[in-house]
N, C-alpha and C positions, 0 to 999 in steps of 0.2 A: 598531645592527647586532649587538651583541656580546649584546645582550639576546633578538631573536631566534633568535641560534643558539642559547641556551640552552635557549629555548622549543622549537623544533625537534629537538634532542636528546631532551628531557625527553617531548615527545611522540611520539619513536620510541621511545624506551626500554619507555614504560606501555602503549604500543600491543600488544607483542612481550609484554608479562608480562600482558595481557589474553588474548591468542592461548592462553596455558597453559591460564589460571584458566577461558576458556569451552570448549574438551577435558573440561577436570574437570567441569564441569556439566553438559555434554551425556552424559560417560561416568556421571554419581553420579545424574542426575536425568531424561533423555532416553531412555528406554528402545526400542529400536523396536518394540515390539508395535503390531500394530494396531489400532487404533481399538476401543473397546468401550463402552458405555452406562455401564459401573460407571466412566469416568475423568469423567465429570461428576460433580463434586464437590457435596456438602450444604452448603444456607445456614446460617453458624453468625452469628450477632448479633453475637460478640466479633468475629469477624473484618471484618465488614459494618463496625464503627464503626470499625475502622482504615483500611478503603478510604476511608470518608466522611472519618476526620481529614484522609487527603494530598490530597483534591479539596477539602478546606477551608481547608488549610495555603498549597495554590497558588496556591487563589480568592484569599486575605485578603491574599498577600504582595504589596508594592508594587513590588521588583524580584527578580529570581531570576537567579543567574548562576553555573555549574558546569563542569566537564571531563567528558566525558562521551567513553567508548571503546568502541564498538561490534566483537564479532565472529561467529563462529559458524563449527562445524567447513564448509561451503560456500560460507563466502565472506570473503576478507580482510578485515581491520581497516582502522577507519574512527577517525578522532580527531575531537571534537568540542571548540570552546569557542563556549559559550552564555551568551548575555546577553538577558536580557526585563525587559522595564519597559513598567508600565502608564500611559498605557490604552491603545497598539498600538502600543509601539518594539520591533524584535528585529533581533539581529546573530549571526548563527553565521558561525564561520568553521570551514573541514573539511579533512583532509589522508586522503590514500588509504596506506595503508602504509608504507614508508618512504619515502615523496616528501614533499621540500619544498615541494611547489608549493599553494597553500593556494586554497581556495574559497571568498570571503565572500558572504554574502548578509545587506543590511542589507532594515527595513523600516519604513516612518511609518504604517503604516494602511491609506493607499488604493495605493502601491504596491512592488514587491520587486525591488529590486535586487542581480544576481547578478555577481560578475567574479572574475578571475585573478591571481594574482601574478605569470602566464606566457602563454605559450598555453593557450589552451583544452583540455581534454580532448576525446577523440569520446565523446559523452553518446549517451545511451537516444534522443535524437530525432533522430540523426544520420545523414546516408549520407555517404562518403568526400568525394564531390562536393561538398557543404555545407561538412565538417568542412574539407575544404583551402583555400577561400575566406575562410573566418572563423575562422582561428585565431587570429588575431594583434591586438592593440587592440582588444578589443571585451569589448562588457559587457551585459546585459539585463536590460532596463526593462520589468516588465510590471504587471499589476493585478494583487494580491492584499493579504490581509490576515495580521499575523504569526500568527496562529491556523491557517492553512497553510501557513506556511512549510516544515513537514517534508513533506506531501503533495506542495509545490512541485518541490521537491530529490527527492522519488522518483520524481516524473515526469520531471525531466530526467536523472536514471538519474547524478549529478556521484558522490555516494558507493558504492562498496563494500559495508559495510552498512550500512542506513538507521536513522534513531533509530526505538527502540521503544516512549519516552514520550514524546509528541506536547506541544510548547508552547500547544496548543489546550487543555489540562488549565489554564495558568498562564491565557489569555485567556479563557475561556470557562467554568471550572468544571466540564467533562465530558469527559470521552474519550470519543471517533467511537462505541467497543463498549459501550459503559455500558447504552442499551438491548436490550443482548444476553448480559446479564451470565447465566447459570443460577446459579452457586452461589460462596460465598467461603469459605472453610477455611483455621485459623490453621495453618502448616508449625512454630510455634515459634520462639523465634530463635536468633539468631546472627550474626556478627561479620563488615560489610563496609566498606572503607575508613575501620576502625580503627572503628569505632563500633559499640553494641549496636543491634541493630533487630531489631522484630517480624516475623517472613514469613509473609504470606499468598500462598495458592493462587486464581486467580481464574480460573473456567472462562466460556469464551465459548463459542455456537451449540452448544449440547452438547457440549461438549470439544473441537471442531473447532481450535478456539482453546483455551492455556493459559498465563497470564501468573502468574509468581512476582516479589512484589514484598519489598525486603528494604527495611524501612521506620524510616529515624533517629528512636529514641525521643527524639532531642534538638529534632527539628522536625518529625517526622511525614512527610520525604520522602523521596524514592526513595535509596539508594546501591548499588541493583542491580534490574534487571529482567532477568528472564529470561522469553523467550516462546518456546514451542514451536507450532508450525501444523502440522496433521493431512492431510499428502498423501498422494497415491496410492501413492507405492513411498518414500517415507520421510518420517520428522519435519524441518520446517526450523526449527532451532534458532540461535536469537542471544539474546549477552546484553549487557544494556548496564549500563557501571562509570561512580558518577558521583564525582568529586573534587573539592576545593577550594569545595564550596560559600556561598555565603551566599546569606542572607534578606536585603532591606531593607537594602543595602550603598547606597551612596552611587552610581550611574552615570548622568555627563554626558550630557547630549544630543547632544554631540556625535558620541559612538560610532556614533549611529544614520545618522550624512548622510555623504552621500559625492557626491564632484563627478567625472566623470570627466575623465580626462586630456588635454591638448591632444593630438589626434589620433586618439583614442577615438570610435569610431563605434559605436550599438546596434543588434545582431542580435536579431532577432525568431528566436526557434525555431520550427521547424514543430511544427503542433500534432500528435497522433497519427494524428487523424485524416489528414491528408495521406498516410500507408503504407497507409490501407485499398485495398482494390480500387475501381476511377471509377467510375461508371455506366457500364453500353454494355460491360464486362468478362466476359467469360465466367464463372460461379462457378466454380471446380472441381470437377469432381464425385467424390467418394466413398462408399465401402461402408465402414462403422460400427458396431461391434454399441452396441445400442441398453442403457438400464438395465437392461433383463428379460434381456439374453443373444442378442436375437432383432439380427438386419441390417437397420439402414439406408443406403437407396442415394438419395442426393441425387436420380438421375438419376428415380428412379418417381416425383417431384412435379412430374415437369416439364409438367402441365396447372395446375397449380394456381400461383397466387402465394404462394411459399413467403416466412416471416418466420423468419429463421434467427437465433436468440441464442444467445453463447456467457456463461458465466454461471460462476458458483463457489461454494460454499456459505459461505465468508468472507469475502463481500463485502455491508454490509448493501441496496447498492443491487441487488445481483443479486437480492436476495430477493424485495424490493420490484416489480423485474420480469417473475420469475418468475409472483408473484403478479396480479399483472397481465396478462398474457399465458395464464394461468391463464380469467381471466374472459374475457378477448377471445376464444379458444378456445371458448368454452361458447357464445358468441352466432353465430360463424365459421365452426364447423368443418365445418357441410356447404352453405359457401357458396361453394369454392371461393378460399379462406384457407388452406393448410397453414400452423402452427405446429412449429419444430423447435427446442427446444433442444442446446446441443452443451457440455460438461461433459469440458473433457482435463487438469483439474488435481486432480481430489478420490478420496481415499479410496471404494472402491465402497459400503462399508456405510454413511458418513457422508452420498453423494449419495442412497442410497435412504431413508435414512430421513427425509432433507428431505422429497424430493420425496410420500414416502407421509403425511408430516406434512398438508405442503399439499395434499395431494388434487391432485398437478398429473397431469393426465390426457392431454395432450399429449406425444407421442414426446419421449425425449431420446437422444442418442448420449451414453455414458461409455466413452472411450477417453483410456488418460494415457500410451498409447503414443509414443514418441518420435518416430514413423511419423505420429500423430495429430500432436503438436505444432507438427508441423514443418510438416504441411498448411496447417494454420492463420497459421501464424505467416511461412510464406514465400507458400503459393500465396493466403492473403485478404490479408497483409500488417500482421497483426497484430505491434505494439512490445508492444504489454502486454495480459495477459488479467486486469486490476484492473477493476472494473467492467464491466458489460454492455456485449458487442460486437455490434451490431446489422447483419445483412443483409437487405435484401428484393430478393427475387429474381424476375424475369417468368419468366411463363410459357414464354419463350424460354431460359430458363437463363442471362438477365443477368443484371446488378446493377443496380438501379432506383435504390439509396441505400445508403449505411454508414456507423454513427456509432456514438459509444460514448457512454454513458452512457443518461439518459432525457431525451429532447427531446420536450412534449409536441404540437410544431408538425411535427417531423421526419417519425414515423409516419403520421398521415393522409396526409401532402402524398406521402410515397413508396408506399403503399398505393392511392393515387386515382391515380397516374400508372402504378402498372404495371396494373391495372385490378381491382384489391380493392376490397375491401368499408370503406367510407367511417368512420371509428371516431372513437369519441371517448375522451380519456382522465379 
């Protein structure tokens, strides 16, 4: 007991002096100017072999285990202790600012178990009604593997802010953005949790994305990531401090299992999809100005079956759809198929320049209006605009289907029932 408290302490304390040091970074290093071509950074070789040391240093290590403190001037601090061991054990446990109430989530492989030292929190998958029935004794058992565990946890919305270095770097050898990297540029070093480390500049999707990594010349990983993300009306800035680390430390097996308590019953979360809108739903309809400046009005499609995707330029799956959707369009589009993209999160310069990249030639709305947001996110019933959010819409102005991500069964089967054009993917 007397051990915990210290731990508890220790981890409000470094929380509250993380709170400082990421103000300073966002004030020395987050500038708010807008997006510009010249922030995509030049590939420099020195700096490329420091990225490849820390993706080799994580690959090679047997076990990895650190403190890790997340904040950013938009969203409260998040304390992290992380434990990985190969070939698929992971234990993070999480605390939200100063509460003691701690989050574990342990993993063996095939699946992740998430619970409480208390009640439950109201998570990102929650409505009141859910949240008051399962607060109490419960714990969730689902699939996944520890190379998702931080993806896992940002879906259930448990942390404040989310890790920025994904333990899918320790399992797997790569980070999710690696094939989207543009350029890596040395920043020089300097001094983080006491030690010398190299910093590099690493720009994602044309600087949509920019991750600073402050890199221990004594093992080649991380003691600070800072990432900045390119939105519409400002930068969202988090950094993450890691502490106490080791390589190849000795951790039990036992860390990783966990039994639940007599009397402990497992809650299944709803998945996201459950907040979309049903089928048989009216869409809502709106007026949108479109990426050229020009109105779109949901309601002028209503002969055609419209496929309405909502999409982001920082999501590597969105691109992938666009792209997609992109072709289906060219075979579709005077077949009585509207295509509309819908785009309420991104920089205006950074969405056009995607979209004139890809040649995507299909209407898109770009409104990051709060007014837009709010459309979206109450009248379709959107929890999250991470990945592509798909509608298909009858010619009646309902909703035929809604899902997020890319299902290649989903499309046809909602396409053939509202009466479109029969696709393949």
């Amino acid at each position: 007991m007397q051990m915990r408290k210290k731990t508890n302490i220790w981890i409000v304390v470094t929380a509250a002096a993380v709170i400082v040091e990421v103000w300073a970074l966002y004030v020395l290093g987050a500038s708010a100017a807008r997006w510009r071509p010249a922030m995509i950074v030049a590939e420099e070789p020195a700096a490329r072999a420091l990225y490849e040391a820390m993706i080799e240093a994580a690959h090679q290590a047997r076990t990895l285990s650190y403190r890790s403190f997340c904040s950013g001037p938009g969203s409260g601090p998040s304390a992290y202790s992380v434990q990985l061991k190969k070939p698929n054990l992971v234990r993070v446990e999480m605390t939200n600012g100063m509460s003691t109430k701690v989050t574990t989530v342990v993993g063996d492989g095939d699946r992740l178990r998430v619970f409480w030292s208390g009640d439950r929190p109201f998570l990102k998958v929650d409505d009141f009604e859910r949240n008051e029935s399962t607060q109490s004794n419960v714990y969730v058992d689902m699939a996944g593997s520890p190379a998702g565990v931080a993806d896992e946890m940002a879906r259930l919305g448990v942390a404040w802010s989310d890790l920025v270095w994904s333990p899918s770097v320790f399992f797997n050898g790569a980070d999710e953005f690696e094939p989207h990297i543009d350029g890596i540029r040395l920043r020089g070093t300097n001094e983080a949790s006491g030690e010398e480390c190299d910093v590099i500049e690493v720009s994602y999707f044309k600087a949509q994305r920019t991750r600073h990594y402050w890199l221990s010349r004594k093992d080649h990983l991380p003691r600070r990531v800072k990432e900045i993300v390119r939105l519409a009306d400002t930068n969202r800035v988090i950094a993450e401090e890691w502490a106490r680390v080791e390589v190849n430390a000795a951790i039990s097996d036992e860390r990783f299992a966990w039994s639940p308590p007599e009397g402990f019953r497992a809650w299944e979360p709803p998945e996201l999809e459950d907040f979309l809108l049903k089928p048989g739903s009216d869409a809502p309809d709106f007026e949108l100005p479109s990426i050229s400046g020009d109105a779109i009005r949901l309601s002028d499609l209503r002969d055609e079956v419209v496929w309405l995707c909502l999409w982001q330029v920082g999501s590597p799956e969105c691109r992938e759809q666009m792209r997609y959707l992109q072709s289906l369009h060219g075979k579709t589009k005077d077949k009585g198929l509207a295509i509309l993209g819908v785009n309420v999160a991104d920089d205006r310069r950074i969405a056009q320049t995607f979209v004139r990249d890809e040649a995507i030639s299909f209407p898109c709305v770009l409104d990051s209006s709060e007014g837009a947001a709010r459309l979206f996110a109450e009248g379709y019933g959107m929890k999250s605009s991470e990945g592509p959010v798909n509608f298909v819409i009858g010619r009646d102005g309902k909703i035929v289907d809604a899902w997020y991500g890319q299902d290649s069964n989903r499309a046809p089967a909602a396409l053939q029932a509202a009466g479109g054009q029969d696709v393949d993917r």
